[in-house]
C-alpha positions, 0 to 999 in steps of 0.5 A: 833443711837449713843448707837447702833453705839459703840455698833456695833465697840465694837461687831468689834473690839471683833469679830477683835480679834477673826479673828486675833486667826483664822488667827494666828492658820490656819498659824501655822497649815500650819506650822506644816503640812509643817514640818510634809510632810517633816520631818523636825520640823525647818520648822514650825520655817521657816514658822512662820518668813516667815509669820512675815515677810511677815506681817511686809511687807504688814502692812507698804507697803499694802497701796502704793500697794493698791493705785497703783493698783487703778491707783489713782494719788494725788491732790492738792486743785487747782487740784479739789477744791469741792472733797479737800474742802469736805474732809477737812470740814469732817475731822475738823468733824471727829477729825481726820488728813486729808488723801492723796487725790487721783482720779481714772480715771474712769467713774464707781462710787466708792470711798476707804480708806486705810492706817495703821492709821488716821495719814498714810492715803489714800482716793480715789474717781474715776471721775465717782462719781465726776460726778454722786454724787451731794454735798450732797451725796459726803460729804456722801460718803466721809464721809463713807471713813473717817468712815473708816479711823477713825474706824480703818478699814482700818487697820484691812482691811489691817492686813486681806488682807495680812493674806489671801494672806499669807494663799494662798500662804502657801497653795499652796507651802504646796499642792506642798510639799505634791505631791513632798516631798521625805518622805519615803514610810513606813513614809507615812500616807494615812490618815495623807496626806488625812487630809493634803490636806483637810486643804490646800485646805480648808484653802484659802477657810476659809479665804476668807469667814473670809474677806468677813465677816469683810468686810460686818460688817464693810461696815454697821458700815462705813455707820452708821458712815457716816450718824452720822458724816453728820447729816443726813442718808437721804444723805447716802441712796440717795448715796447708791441708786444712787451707786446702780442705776450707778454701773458697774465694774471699769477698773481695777478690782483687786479682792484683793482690792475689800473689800475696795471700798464702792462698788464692782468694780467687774463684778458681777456674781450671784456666785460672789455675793454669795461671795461678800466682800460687803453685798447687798445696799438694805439691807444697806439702809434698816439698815440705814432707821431702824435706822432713826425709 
C-alpha cells in the first residue's frame, strides 16, 4: 500500500500542476475576452491583478471563512478530552504540528480540514460523529483529516476554491459586459459574441468539474493515508460504512465548503450526485478492501 500510496501523491501533485495551468489559462481568457467586448487592451491587465489579488486574499483568508461558515467554534482539552487526546496521539504519528481543534454542533456526522499549511491548520468534527464513531473509527477519521493536512490538500483545496469562485465571478461580469458593452455596431462580430458566450458560460461549468476531480482523487489518497497512519483500513472502512449508514445533510450546508468534508454535507439528489465533489463510499471501501489483498 506504502509504494502505491507515493504513487498515488506523485500522480496528485502532477495532475495540481496541470489544473493550476487550467486555471491560469481560463483566467486570462476571460481577460482578453473582457478587453476584446470592450475595446480596451489594459482591461486584460485589470483583470489579471484583480485575480492576484483576489488569489492573495482567499490564499491567507479562505481558511477563517471556511470555519465560519461551518459554525465551528474552538476547543481546549477540558472542552472534549477523548476528540483533543486523538488528535494530539495522530499528529505525534503524523510528524506534523497540531491543528486548531474545533466542533460543529451538529447531529449529521462529518468532519474537514483546512489551512494553508500544517503549520496554519484547522481541524473540525461536528457532535453527531462524536456520538456515532466508536475510538477506533474516530482515530480513523481524524486520521484522514490530518491525511489531508499532511498532504497538502488542504492547500490545494483551498488554491481550487478560490479559483473557481473567481472563474464565476469573471464570468458573470463578462456575460453582462457582453449584453451592455457600448462597442460599436460595425465593431461587432456575430461570431466573435457567439464564441464569447460559449466560454463564459462554459467556463464556470469547466471549473467545477476541475474541483470535483481534485476532490474525488484526493478523498481516496486522504483515506489510504488514513489507514497507513492508523495501522489498520479495517477501522477506516468500519468509519466510512458507518458515515454511510448515518449520513444526512448538516444544517448549514454551503455548497462552496462541500469539497472539504470526508462526507457530502449536502442534500443529495441523483443530479447532485452526478456532480458530487465526493466520489461514492461503496467505492471508497472497495479501493480500501483491494489494497488490503
Amino acid at each position: 500500500m506504502a509504494v502505491s500510496m507515493r504513487k498515488q501523491i506523485a500522480q496528485n501533485k502532477r495532475n495540481t500542476i496541470v489544473i493550476m495551468v487550467v486555471f491560469v489559462a481560463m483566467i486570462t481568457l476571460i481577460g482578453w475576452l473582457f478587453a476584446w467586448l470592450c475595446d480596451n487592451p489594459t482591461l486584460l491587465i485589470v483583470a489579471v491583478l484583480i485575480s492576484a489579488g483576489y488569489a492573495a486574499f482567499q490564499y491567507f483568508a479562505a481558511d477563517k471563512i471556511a470555519i465560519s461558515a461551518a459554525g465551528a467554534h474552538q476547543i481546549e482539552r477540558a472542552d472534549n478530552e477523548r476528540y483533543y487526546r486523538t488528535v494530539e496521539h495522530l499528529v505525534m504519528d503524523a510528524n506534523i504540528p497540531l491543528p486548531k481543534i474545533y466542533i460543529i454542533n451538529d447531529d449529521a456526522p462529518n468532519a474537514f480540514a483546512t489551512g494553508r499549511d500544517p503549520n496554519h491548520s484547522h481541524l473540525a468534527v461536528t457532535t453527531g460523529l462524536l456520538e456515532v464513531m466508536d475510538d477506533n473509527e474516530l482515530r480513523a477519521v481524524i486520521g484522514h483529516e490530518l491525511s489531508h493536512i499532511k498532504n497538502y490538500d488542504i492547500r490545494v483545496s483551498m488554491i481550487v476554491f478560490g479559483l473557481v469562485c473567481l472563474v464565476g465571478f469573471m464570468s458573470d461580469f463578462g456575460l453582462r459586459v457582453l449584453f451592455y458593452s457600448d462597442r460599436k455596431e460595425e465593431d461587432n462580430s456575430p461570431v466573435g459574441a457567439l464564441i464569447a458566450l460559449i466560454v463564459l458560460i462554459l467556463s464556470p461549468i469547466v471549473a467545477t468539474l476541475v474541483q470535483m476531480g481534485i476532490s474525488r482523487q484526493r478523498e481516496y489518497l486522504a483515506d489510504a493515508s488514513s489507514a497507513t497512519l492508523i495501522g489498520n483500513p479495517d477501522d477506516m472502512i468500519a468509519a466510512l460504512r458507518k458515515l454511510e449508514t448515518h449520513t444526512r445533510p448538516m444544517h448549514q450546508q454551503n455548497v462552496a465548503t462541500e469539497a472539504m468534508y470526508i462526507s457530502n454535507p449536502l442534500r443529495k439528489s441523483t443530479i447532485s450526485k452526478l456532480f458530487s465533489t465526493h466520489p461514492p463510499i461503496e467505492s471508497r471501501i472497495e479501493r480500501l478492501e483491494n489494497a488490503k489483498k
